[in-house]
PDB file as gemmi writes it, atoms N, CA and C in Angstrom:
CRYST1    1.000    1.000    1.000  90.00  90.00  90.00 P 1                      
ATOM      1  N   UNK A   1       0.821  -1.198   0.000  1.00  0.00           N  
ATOM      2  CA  UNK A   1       0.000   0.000   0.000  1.00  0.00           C  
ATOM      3  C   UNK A   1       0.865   1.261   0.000  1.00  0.00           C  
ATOM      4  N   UNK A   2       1.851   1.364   1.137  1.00  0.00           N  
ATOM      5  CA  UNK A   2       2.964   2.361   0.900  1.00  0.00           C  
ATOM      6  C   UNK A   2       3.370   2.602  -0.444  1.00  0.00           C  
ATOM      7  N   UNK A   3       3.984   1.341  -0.645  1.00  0.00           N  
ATOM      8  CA  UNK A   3       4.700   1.560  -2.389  1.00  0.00           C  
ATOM      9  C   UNK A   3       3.581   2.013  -3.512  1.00  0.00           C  
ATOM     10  N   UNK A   4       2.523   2.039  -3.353  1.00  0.00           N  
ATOM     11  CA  UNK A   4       1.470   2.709  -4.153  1.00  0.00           C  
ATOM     12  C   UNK A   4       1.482   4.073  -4.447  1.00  0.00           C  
ATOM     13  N   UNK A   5       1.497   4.777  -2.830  1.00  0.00           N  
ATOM     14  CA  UNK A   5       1.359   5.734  -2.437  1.00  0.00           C  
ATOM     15  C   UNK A   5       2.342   6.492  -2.881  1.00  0.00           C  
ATOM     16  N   UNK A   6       3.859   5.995  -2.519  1.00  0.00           N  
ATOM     17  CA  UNK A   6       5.305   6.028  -3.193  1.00  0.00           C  
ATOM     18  C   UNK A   6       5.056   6.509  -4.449  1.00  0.00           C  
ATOM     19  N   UNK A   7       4.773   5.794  -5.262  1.00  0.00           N  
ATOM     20  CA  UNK A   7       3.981   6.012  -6.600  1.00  0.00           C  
ATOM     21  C   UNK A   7       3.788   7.163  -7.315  1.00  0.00           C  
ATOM     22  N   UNK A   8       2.689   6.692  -6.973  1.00  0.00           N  
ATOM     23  CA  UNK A   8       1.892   8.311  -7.037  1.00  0.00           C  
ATOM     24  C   UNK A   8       2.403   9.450  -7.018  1.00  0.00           C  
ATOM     25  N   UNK A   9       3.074   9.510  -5.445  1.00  0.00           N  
ATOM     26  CA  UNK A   9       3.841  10.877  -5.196  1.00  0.00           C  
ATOM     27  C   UNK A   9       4.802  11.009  -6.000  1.00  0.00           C  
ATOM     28  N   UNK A  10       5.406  10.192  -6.387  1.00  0.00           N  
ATOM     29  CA  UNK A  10       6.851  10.149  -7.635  1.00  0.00           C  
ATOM     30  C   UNK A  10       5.698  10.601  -8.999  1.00  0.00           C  
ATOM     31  N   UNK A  11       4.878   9.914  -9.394  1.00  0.00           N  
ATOM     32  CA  UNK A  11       3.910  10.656 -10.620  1.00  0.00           C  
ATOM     33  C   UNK A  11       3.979  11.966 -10.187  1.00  0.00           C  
ATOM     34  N   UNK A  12       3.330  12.556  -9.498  1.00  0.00           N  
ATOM     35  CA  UNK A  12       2.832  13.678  -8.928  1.00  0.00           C  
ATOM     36  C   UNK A  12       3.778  15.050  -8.854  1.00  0.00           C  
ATOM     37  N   UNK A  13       5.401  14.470  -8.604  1.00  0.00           N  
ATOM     38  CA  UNK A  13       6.837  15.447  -8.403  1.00  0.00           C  
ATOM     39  C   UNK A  13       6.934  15.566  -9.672  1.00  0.00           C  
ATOM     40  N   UNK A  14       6.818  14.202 -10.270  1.00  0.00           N  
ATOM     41  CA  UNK A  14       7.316  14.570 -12.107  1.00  0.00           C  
ATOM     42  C   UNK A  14       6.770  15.055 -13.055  1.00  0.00           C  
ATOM     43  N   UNK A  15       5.464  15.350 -12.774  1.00  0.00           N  
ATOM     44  CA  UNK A  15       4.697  16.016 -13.592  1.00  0.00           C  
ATOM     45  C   UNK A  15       4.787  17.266 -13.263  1.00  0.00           C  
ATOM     46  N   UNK A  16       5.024  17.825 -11.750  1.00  0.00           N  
ATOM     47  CA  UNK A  16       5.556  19.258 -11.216  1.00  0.00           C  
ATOM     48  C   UNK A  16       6.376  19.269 -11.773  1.00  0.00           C  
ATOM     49  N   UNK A  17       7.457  18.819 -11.572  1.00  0.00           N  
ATOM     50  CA  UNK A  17       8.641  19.329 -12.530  1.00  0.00           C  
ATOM     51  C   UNK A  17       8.689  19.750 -13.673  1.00  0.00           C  
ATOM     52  N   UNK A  18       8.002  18.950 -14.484  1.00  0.00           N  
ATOM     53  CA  UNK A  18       7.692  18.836 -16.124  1.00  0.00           C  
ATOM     54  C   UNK A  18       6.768  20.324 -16.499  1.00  0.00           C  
ATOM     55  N   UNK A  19       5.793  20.247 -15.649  1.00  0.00           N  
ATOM     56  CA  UNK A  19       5.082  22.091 -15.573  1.00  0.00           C  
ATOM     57  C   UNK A  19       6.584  22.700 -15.247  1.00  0.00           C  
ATOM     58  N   UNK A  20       6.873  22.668 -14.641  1.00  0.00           N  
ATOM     59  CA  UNK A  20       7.829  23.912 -13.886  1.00  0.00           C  
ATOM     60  C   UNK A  20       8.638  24.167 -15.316  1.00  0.00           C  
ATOM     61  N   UNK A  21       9.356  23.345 -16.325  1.00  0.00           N  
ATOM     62  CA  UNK A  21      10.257  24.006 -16.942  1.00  0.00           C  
ATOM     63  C   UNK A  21       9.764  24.458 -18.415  1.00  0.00           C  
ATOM     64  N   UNK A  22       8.040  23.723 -18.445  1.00  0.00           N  
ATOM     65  CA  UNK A  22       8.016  24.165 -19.597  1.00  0.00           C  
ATOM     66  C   UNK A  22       7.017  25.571 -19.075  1.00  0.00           C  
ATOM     67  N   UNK A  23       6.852  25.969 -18.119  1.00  0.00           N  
ATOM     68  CA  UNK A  23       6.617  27.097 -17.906  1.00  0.00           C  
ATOM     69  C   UNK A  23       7.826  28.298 -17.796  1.00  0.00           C  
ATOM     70  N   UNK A  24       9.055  27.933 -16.930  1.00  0.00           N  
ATOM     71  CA  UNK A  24      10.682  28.697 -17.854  1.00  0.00           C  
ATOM     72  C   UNK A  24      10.467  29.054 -19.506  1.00  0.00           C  
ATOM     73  N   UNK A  25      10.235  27.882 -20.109  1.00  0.00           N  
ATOM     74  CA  UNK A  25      10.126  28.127 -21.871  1.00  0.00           C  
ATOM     75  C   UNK A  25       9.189  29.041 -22.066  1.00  0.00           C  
ATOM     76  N   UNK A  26       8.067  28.778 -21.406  1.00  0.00           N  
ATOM     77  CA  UNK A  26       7.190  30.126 -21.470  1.00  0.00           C  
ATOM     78  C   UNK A  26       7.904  31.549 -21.323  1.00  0.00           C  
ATOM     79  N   UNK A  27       8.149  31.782 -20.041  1.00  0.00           N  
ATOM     80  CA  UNK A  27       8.777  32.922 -19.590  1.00  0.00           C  
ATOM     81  C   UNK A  27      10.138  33.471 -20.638  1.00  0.00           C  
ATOM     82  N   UNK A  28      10.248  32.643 -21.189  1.00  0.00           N  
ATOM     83  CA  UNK A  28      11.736  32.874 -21.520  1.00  0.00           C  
ATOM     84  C   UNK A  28      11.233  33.633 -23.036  1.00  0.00           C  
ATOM     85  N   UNK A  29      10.227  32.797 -23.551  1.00  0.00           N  
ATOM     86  CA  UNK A  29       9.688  33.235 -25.123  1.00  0.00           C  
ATOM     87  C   UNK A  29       8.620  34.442 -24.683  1.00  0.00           C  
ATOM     88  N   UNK A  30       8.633  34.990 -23.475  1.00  0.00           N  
ATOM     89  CA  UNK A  30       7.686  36.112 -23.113  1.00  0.00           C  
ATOM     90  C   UNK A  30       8.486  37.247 -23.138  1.00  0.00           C  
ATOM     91  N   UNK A  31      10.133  37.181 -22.413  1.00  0.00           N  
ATOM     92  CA  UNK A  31      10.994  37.787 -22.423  1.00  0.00           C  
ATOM     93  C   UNK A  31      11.758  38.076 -23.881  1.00  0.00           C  
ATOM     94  N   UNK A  32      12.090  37.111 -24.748  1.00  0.00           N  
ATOM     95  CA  UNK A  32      12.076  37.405 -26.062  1.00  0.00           C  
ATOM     96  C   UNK A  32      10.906  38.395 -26.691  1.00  0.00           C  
ATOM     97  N   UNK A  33       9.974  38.543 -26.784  1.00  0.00           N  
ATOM     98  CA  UNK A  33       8.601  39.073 -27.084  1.00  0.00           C  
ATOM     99  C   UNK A  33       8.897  40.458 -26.410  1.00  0.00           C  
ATOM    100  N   UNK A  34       9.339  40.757 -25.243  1.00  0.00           N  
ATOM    101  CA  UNK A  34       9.536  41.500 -24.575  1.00  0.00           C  
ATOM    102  C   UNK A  34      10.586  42.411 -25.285  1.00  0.00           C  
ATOM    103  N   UNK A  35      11.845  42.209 -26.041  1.00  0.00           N  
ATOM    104  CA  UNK A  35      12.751  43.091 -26.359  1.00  0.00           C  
ATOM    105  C   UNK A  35      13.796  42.234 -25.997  1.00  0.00           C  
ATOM    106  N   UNK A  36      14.139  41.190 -24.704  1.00  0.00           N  
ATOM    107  CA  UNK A  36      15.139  40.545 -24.870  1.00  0.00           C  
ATOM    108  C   UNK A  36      15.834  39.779 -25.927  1.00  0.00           C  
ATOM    109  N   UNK A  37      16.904  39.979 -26.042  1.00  0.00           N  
ATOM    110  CA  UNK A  37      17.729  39.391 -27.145  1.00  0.00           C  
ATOM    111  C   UNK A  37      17.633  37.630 -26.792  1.00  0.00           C  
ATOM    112  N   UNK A  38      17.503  37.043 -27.571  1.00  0.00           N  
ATOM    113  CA  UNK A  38      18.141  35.138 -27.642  1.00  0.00           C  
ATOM    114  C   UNK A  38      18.591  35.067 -26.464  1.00  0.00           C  
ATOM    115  N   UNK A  39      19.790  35.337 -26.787  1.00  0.00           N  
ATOM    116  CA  UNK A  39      21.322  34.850 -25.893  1.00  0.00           C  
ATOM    117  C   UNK A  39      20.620  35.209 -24.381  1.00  0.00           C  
ATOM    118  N   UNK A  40      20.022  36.235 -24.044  1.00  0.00           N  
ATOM    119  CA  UNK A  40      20.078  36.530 -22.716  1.00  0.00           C  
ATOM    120  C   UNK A  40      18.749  36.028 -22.357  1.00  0.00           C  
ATOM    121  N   UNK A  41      17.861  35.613 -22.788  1.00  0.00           N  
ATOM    122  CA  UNK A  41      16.206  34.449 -22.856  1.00  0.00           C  
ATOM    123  C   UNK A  41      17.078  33.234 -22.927  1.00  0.00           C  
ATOM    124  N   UNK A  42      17.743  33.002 -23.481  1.00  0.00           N  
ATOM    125  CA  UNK A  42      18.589  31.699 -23.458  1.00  0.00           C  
ATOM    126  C   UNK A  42      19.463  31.292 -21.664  1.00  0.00           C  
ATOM    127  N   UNK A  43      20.402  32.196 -21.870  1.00  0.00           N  
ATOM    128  CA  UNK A  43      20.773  32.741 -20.450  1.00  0.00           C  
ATOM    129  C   UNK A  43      19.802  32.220 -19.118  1.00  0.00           C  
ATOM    130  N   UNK A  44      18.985  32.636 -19.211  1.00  0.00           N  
ATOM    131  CA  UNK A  44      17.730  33.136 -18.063  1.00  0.00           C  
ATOM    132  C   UNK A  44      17.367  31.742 -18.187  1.00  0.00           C  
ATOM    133  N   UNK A  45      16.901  31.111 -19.148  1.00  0.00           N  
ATOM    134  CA  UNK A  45      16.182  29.687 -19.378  1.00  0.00           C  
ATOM    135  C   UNK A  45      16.920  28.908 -18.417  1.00  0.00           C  
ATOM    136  N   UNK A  46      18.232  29.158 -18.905  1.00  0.00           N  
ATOM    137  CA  UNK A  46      19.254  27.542 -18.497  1.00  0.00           C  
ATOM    138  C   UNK A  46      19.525  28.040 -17.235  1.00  0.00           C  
ATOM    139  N   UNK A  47      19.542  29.548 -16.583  1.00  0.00           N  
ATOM    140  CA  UNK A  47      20.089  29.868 -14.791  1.00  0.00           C  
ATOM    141  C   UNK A  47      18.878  28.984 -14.567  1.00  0.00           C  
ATOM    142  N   UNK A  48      17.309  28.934 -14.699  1.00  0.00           N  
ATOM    143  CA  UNK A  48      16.253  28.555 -14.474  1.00  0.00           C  
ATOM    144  C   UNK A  48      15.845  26.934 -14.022  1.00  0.00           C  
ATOM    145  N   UNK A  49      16.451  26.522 -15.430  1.00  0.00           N  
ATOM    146  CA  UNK A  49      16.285  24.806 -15.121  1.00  0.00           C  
ATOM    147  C   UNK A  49      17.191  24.631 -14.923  1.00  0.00           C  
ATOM    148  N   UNK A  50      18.414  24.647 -14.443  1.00  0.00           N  
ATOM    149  CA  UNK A  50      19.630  23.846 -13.850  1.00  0.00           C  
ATOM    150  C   UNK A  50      18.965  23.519 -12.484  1.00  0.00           C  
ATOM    151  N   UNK A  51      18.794  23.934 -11.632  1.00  0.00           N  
ATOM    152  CA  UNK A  51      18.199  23.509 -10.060  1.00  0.00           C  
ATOM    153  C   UNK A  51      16.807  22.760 -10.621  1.00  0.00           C  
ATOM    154  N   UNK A  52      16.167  22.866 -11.302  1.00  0.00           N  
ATOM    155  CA  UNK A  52      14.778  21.833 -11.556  1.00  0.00           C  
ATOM    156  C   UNK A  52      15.995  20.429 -12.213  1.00  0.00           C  
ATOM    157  N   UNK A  53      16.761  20.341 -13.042  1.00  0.00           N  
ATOM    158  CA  UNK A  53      17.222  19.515 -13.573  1.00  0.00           C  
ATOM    159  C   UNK A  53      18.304  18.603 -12.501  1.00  0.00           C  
ATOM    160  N   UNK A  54      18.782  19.389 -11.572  1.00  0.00           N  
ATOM    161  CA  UNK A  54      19.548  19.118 -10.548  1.00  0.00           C  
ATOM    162  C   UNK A  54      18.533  17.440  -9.735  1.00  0.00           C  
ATOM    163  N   UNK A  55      16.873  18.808  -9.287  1.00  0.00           N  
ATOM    164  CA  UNK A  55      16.564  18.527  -8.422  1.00  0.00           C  
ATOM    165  C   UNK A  55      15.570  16.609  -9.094  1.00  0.00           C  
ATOM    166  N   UNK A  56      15.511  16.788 -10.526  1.00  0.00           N  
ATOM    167  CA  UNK A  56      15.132  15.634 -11.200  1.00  0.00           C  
ATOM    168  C   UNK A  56      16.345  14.676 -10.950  1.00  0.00           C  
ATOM    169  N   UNK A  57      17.448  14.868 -10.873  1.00  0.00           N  
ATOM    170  CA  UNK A  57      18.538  13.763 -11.099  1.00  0.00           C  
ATOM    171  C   UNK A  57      18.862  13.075  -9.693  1.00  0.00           C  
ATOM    172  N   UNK A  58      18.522  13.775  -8.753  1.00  0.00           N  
ATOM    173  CA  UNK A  58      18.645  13.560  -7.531  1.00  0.00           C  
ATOM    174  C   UNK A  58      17.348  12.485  -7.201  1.00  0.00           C  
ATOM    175  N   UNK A  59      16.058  12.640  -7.819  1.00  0.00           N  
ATOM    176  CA  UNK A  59      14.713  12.431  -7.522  1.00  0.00           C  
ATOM    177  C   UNK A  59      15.411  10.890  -8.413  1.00  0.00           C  
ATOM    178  N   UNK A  60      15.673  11.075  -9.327  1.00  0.00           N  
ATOM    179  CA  UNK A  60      16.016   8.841 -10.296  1.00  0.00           C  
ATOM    180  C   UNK A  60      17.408   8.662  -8.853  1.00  0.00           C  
ATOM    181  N   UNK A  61      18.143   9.363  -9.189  1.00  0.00           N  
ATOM    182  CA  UNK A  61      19.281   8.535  -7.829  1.00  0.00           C  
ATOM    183  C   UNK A  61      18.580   8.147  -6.722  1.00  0.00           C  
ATOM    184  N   UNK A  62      17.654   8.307  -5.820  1.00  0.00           N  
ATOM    185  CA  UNK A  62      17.083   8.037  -4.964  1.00  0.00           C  
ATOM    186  C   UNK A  62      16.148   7.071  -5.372  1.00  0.00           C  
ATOM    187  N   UNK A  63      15.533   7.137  -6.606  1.00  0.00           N  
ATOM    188  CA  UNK A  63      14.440   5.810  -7.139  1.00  0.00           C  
ATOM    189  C   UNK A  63      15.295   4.737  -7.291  1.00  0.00           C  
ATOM    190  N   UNK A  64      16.318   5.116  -8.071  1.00  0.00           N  
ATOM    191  CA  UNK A  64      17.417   3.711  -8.237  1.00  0.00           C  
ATOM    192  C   UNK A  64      18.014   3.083  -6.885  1.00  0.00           C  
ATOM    193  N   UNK A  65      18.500   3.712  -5.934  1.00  0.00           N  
ATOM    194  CA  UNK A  65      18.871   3.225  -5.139  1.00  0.00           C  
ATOM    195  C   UNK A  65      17.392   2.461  -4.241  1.00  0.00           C  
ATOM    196  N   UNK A  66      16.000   2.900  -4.137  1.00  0.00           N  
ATOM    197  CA  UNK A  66      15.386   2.442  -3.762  1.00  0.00           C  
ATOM    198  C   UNK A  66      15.006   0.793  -4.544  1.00  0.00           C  
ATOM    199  N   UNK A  67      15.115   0.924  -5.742  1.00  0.00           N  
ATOM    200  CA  UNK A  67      14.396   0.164  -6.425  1.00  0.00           C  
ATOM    201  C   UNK A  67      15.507  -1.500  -5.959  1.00  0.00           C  
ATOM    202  N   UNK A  68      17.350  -1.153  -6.178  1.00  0.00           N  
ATOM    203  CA  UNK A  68      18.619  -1.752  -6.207  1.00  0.00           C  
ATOM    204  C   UNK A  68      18.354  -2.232  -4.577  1.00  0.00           C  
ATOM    205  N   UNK A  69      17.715  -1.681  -3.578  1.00  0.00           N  
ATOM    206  CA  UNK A  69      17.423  -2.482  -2.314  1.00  0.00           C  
ATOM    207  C   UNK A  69      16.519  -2.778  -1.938  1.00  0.00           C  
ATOM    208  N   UNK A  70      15.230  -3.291  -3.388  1.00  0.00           N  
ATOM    209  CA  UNK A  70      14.262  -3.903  -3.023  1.00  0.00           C  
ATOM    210  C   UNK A  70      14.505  -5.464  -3.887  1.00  0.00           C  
ATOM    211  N   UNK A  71      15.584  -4.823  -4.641  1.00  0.00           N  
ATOM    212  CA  UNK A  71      16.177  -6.156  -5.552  1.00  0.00           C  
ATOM    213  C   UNK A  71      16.981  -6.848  -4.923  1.00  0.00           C  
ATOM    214  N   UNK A  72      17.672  -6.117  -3.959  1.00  0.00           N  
ATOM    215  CA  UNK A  72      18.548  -6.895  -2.995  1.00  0.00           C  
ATOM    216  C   UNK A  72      17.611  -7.618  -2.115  1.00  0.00           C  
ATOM    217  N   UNK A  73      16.899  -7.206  -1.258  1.00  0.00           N  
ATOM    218  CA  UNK A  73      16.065  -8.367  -0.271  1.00  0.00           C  
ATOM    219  C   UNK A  73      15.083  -9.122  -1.188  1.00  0.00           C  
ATOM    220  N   UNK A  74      15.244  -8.998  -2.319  1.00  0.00           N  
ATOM    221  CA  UNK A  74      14.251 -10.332  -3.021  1.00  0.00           C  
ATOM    222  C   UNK A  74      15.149 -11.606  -2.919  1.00  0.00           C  
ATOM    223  N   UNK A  75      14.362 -12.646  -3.002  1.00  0.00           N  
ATOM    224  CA  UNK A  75      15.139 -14.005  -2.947  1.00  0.00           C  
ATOM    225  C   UNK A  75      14.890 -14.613  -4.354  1.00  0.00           C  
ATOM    226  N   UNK A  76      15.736 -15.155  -4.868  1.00  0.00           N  
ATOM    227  CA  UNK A  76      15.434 -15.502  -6.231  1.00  0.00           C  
ATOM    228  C   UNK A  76      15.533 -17.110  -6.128  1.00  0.00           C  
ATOM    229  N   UNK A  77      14.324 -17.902  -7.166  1.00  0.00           N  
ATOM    230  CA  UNK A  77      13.769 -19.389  -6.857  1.00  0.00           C  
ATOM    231  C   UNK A  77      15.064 -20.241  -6.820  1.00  0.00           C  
ATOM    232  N   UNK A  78      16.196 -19.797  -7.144  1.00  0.00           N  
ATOM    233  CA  UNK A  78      17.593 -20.887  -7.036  1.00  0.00           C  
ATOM    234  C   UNK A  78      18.044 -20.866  -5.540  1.00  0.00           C  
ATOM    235  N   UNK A  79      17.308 -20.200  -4.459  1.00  0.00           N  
ATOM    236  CA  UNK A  79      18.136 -20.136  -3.319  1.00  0.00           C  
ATOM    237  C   UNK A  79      17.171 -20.723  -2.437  1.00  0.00           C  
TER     238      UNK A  79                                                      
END                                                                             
């Protein structure tokens, strides 16, 4: 039931995330529109998602390691 719940909440972060940067792309093509040049909408984009992209890579290292010590306490039919 936990691991359901687990779930979910992992659906739930990744789809936040997934809003969060394509709302940056928004902002960034608002700021272009705005008078900003490329390079500095470009700029702004990537200061933007580096900490969302950080905070995704951190979010699979923690799934993997969860997943690598549920594979470890399984017993497999040769033992």
């Amino acid at each position: 039931m936990q691991n359901k719940h687990q779930d979910i909440l992992g659906q739930a972060i990744t789809l936040l995330l997934v809003v969060q940067l394509f709302l940056i792309g928004i902002q960034g093509k608002i700021q272009i529109a705005q008078g900003k040049s490329s390079l500095e909408a470009l700029n702004w984009i990537i200061q933007q998602s580096i900490p969302v992209l950080v905070k995704i890579r951190s979010l699979k290292d923690k799934q993997d390691k969860s997943v690598s010590k549920k594979a470890i306490g399984k017993k497999v039919w040769w033992q």
